[in-house]
C-alpha positions in Angstrom: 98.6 142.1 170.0 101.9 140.6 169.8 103.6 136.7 169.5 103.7 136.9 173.1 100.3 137.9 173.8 99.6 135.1 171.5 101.8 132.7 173.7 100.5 134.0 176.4 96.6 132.9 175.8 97.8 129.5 174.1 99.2 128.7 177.5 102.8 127.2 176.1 104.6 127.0 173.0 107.3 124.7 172.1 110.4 126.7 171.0 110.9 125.2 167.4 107.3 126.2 167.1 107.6 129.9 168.1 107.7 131.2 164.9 104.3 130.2 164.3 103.3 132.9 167.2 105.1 135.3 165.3 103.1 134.6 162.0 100.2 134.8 163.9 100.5 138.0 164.7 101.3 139.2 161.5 98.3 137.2 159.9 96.2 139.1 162.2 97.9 142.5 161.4 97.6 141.9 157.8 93.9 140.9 158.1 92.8 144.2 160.1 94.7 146.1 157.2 92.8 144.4 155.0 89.6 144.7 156.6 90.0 148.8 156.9 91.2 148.6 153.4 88.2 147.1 152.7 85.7 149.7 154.2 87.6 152.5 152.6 89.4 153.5 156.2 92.8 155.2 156.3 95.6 152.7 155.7 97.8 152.4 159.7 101.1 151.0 158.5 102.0 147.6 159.9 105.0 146.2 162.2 105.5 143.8 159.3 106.0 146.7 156.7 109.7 147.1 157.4 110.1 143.1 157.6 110.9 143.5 153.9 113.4 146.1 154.2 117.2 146.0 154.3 119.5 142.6 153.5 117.8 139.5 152.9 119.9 137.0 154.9 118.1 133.9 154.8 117.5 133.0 151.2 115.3 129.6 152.0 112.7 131.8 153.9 113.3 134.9 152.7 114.0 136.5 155.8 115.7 140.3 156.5 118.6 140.9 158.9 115.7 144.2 159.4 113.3 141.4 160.8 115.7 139.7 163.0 116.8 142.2 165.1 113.2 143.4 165.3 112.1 139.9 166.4 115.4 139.6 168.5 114.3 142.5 170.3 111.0 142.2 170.6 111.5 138.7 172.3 114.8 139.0 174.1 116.7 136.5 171.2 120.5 136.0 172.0 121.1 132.4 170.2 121.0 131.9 166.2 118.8 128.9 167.8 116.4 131.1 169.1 116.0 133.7 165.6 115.6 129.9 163.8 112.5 129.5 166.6 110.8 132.5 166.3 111.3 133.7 162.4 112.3 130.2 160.5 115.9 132.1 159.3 118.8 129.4 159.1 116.2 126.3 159.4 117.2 124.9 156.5 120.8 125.1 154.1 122.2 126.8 157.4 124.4 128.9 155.2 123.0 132.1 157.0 123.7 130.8 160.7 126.9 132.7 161.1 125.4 136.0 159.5 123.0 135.5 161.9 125.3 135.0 165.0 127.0 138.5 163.7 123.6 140.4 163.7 122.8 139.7 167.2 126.4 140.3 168.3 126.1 144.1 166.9 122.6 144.4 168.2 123.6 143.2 171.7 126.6 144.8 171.8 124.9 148.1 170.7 122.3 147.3 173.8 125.2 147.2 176.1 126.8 150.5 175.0 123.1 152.1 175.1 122.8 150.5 178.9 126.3 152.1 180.2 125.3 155.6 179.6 121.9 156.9 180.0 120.6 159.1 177.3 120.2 162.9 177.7 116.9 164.3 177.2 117.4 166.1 173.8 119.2 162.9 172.4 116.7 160.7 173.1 114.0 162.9 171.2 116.3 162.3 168.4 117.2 158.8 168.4 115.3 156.2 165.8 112.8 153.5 167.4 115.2 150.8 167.9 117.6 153.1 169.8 114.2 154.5 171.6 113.3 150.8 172.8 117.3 150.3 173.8 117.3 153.0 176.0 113.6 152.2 177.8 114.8 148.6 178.1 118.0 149.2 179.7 116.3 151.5 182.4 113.5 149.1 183.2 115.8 146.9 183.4 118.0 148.5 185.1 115.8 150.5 187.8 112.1 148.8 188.2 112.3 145.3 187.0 114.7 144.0 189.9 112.0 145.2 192.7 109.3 143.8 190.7 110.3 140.4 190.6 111.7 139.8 193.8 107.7 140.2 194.9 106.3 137.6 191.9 105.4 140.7 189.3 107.5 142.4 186.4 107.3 145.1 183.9 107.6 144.7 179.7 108.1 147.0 177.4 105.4 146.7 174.7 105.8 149.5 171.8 107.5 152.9 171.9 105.7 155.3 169.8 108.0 159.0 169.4 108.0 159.7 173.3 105.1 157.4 174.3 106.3 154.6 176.2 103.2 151.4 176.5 104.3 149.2 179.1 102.3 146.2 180.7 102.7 144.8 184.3 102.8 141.0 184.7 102.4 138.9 187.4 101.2 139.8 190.6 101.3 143.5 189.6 98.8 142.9 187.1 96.1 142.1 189.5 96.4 145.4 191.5 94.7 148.7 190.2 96.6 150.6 193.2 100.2 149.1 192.5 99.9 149.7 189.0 98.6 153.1 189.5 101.7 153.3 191.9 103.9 151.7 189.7 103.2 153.7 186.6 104.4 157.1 188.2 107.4 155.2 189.7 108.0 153.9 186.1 107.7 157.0 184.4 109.6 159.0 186.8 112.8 156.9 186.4 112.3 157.1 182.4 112.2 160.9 182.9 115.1 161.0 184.8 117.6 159.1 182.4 116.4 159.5 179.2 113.9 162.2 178.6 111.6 164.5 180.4 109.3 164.3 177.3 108.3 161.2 178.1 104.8 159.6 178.8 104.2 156.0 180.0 100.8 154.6 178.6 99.8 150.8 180.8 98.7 148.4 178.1 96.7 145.2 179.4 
């Protein structure tokens, strides 16, 4: 489950209170660790583990420039306004707003530079997660998305996992097993085409 899944069943979310989606979802990630912990199963590593990597930018919350992009990402975040929404960072002494502002200027403009050039097969095998999730966003983007909404449905990324790629359809797409049946070849075949034949497209409800 993610913050948007979490939006998603609350129904709407003021955007000063988005972060609280966001802590949701890590309370509940936390709690299942806990839970397997507890009943001696095989520790899964958490989304949240690598929140506490790299620079800490925001000193009031404690927040990593690692969790910010991640969150930017994850949520489509181009304002420092928005990263103060969803993870608290710059809410308060504001020292870290312009910090902030740089961060999603190199992730964006890495985006763009992933976007203009398709990725070759054996490069993509190679790349880390975030350039992984670059490179599947551009091309939905790019190739399936526009259709989609011009008919009331849409695709989102949700995870990308070595060279499986979950996806969910929203909308009016998510209502029809033939179009998503349909739609998940058509998805698959344009990630095979730009970035990897290697890949495999898993549908996510």
């Amino acid at each position: 489950m993610t913050n948007k899944d979490i939006v998603a069943l609350l129904g709407t979310l003021p955007e000063e209170k988005m972060h609280c989606s966001v802590m949701g979802m890590e309370a509940l990630q936390a709690a299942i660790a806990d839970y397997r912990k507890r009943h001696g199963e095989e520790y899964v590593p958490l989304e949240s583990d690598d929140d506490h990597e790299g620079r800490i930018v925001c000193k009031c919350f404690g927040v990593t420039d690692a969790k910010i992009r991640k969150v930017a990402l994850a949520n489509n975040l181009h304002t420092v306004a928005q990263v103060t929404d969803y993870t608290k960072a710059g809410g308060a002494c504001g020292r870290c707003l312009d910090e902030i502002q740089q961060i999603l200027d190199e992730l964006w403009n890495e985006h763009k530079a992933e976007e203009s050039k398709p990725q070759e097969a054996a490069q993509f095998d190679g790349l880390s997660k975030v350039k992984k999730i670059l490179g599947v966003n551009a091309v939905l983007e790019a190739e399936v998305a526009p259709a989609l909404r011009k008919d009331g449905g849409n695709v989102e990324l949700v995870d990308v996992e070595g060279n499986v790629v979950k996806v969910k359809l929203t909308g009016i797409c998510a209502g029809c097993p033939h179009a998503a049946e349909t739609l998940h070849s058509l998805i698959e075949n344009k990630l095979r085409e730009n970035l990897s034949q290697n890949i495999v497209v898993e549908q996510v409800k």
